[in-house]
C-alpha positions in Angstrom: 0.0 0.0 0.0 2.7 2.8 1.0 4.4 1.7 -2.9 1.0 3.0 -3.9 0.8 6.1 -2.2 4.3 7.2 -3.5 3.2 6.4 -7.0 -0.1 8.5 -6.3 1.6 11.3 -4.7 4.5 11.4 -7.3 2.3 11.5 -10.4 0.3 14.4 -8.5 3.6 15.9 -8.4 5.1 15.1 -11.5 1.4 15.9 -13.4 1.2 19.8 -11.9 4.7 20.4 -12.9 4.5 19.4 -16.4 1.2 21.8 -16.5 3.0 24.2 -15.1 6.6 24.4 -17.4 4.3 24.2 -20.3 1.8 26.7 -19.7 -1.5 24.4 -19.6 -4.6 24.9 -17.0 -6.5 22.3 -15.4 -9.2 23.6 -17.9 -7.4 23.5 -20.8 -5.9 20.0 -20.1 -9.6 18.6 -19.1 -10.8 20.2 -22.4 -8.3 18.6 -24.5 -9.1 15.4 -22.8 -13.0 16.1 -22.8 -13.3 15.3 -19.1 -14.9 17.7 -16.6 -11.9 20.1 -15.0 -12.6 18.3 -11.7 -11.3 15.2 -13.0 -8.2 16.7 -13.2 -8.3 18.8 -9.8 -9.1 15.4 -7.9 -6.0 13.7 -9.6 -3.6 16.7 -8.6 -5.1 16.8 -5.2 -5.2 12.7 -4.9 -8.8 12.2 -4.5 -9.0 9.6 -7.5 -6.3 7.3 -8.7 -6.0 7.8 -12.7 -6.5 4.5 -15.1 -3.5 3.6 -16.5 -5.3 4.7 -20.2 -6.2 8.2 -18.4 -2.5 8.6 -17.5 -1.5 7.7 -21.3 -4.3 10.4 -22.6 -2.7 13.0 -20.5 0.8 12.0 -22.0 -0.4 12.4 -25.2 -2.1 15.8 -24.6 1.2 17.2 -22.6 3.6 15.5 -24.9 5.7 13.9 -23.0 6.1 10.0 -22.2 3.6 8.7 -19.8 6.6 7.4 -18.0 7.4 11.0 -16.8 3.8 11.0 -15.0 3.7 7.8 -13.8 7.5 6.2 -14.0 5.6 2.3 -13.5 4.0 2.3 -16.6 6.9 1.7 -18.3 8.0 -1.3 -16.5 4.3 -2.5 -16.9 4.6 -2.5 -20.3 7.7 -4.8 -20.8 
């Protein structure tokens, strides 16, 4: 469980300071993705765990590599 809650709290982390170096707002992200902007406040505030498909959609709408968000994915996918 405590492996989990370092994963949670790093994305959370990791998600708001990718927004932030590029410029995007919880709207605009939420927009791109066509999800409510709360969707994204509760993953930045750890109120819902993301889906591992939500956590590749927000790679692709940052552009980056979803293992920047959430470093596990990429060992899950070998």
């Amino acid at each position: 469980m405590d492996e989990m809650e370092r994963e949670e709290e790093m994305f959370a982390q990791r998600l708001r300071a990718i927004m932030k170096e590029k410029g995007v707002t919880q709207t605009q992200l939420a927009e791109s993705l066509k999800i409510g902007q709360s969707a994204i406040s509760n993953m930045l505030h750890r109120q819902c765990r993301p889906q591992r498909r939500t956590v590749l959609r927000l790679a692709e709408a940052l552009s980056v590599n979803p293992a920047d968000l959430w470093p596990a994915l990429q060992t899950q996918a070998s």
